[in-house]
Every structure is written in structure tokens, then in C-alpha cells.
C-alpha positions in Angstrom: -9.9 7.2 -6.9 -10.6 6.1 -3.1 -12.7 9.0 -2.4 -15.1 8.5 -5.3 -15.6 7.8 -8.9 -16.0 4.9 -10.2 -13.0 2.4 -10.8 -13.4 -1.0 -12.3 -11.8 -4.0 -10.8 -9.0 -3.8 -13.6 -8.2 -0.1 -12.1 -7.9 -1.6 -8.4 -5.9 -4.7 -9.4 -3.8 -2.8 -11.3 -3.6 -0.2 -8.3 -3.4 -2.6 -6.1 -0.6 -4.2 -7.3 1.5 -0.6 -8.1 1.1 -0.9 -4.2 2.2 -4.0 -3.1 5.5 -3.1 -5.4 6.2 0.1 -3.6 5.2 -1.3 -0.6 8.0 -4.0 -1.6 10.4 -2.1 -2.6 10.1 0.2 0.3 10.6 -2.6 2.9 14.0 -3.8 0.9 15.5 -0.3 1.0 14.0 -0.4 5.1 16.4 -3.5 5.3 19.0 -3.0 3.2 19.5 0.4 5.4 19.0 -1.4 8.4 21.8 -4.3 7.9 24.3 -0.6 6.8 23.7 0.5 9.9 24.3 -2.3 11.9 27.5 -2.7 10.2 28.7 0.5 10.3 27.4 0.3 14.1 29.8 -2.9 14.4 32.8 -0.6 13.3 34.4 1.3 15.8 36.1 3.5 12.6 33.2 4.2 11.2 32.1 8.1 10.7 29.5 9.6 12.9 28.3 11.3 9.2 27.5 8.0 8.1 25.4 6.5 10.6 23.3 9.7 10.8 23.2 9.4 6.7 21.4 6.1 7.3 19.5 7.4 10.3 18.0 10.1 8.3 17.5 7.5 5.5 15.3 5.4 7.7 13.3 8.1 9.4 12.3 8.9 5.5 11.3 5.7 4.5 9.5 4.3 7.8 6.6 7.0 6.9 6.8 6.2 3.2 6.2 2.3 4.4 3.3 3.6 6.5 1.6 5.6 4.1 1.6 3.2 1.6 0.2 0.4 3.6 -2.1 2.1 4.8 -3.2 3.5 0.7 -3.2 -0.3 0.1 -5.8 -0.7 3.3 -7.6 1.7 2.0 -7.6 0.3 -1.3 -9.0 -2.7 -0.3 -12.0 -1.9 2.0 -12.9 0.7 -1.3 -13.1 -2.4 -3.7 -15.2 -4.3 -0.8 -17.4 -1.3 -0.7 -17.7 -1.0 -4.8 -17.8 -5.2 -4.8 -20.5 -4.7 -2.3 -22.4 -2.1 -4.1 -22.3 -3.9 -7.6 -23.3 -7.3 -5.9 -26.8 -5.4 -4.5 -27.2 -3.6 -7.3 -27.3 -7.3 -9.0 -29.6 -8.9 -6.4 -32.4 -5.8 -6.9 -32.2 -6.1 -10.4 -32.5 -9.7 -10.3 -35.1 -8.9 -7.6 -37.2 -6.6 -9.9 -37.1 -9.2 -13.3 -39.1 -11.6 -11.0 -41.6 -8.9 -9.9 -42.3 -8.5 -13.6 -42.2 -11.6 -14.9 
């Protein structure tokens, strides 16, 4: 949808906001991750197999974060391109009553 056709603003608010709930959701599991591996750093007991577990977790979802804020940015400056469009489109048809009036 980013790269062309023609999506209303119901389709991008609703895309929009599948985003920001990945996005989200993403960032919990980031933390959530992050706080196991400080404690399991905090252990001396704790099993090497773990902490690379959660190392290998968070080298999966760091990317995953990335790419979807950067769908979301993308997202965004396509609806102020389509906002943009439809706003012109307004202002020539406007533009062109008053010609023929």
C-alpha cells in the first residue's frame, strides 16, 4: 500500500494503528528480555545457555523494532503525500468552478 494504490484515511488509521501495536508490543518483549537478562546476569548460578537464549532473543527483536518503526515512518510521510495530493486536487477544482462561474 506505501508504494502505490490508493488507500483511504480509514486504511492508514487503521494501518497505522496495527503499527503502533506491534511496535508496542515489540518494545515490551525488548524490555521484558532485557530486565531477564540482567537478572540472570546478577546470578552467578545462572547457565551460560540461558543468557545466550535471551541474547539471541534480543538480536531478533531489535531488527523487528527497527523495521517496524521505520513501516510506521513510512506510513506517515505516504498519508502526508496522499493528504497533500487530495488537498490540491481540492484547491484546482475549487480553482476551476470559479473560472466558470
Amino acid at each position: 500500500m506505501l508504494a502505490g494504490g490508493s488507500p483511504t484515511e480509514a486504511d492508514l488509521r487503521e494501518l497505522t494503528a496495527e503499527g503502533q501495536n506491534r511496535a508496542r508490543n515489540l518494545a515490551a518483549r525488548i524490555r521484558a528480555s532485557e530486565r531477564r537478562l540482567r537478572a540472570l546476569d546478577a546470578d552467578p548460578a545462572s547457565p551460560i545457555s540461558a543468557i545466550a537464549e535471551e541474547l539471541r532473543r534480543l538480536e531478533a527483536l531489535r531488527p523487528q523494532l527497527r523495521e517496524v518503526r521505520q513501516l510506521l515512518a513510512d506510513l506517515d510521510a505516504r498519508g502526508r503525500e496522499l493528504r497533500t495530493a487530495w488537498l490540491l486536487d481540492q484547491a484546482d477544482a475549487a480553482r476551476a468552478r470559479g473560472i466558470r462561474s
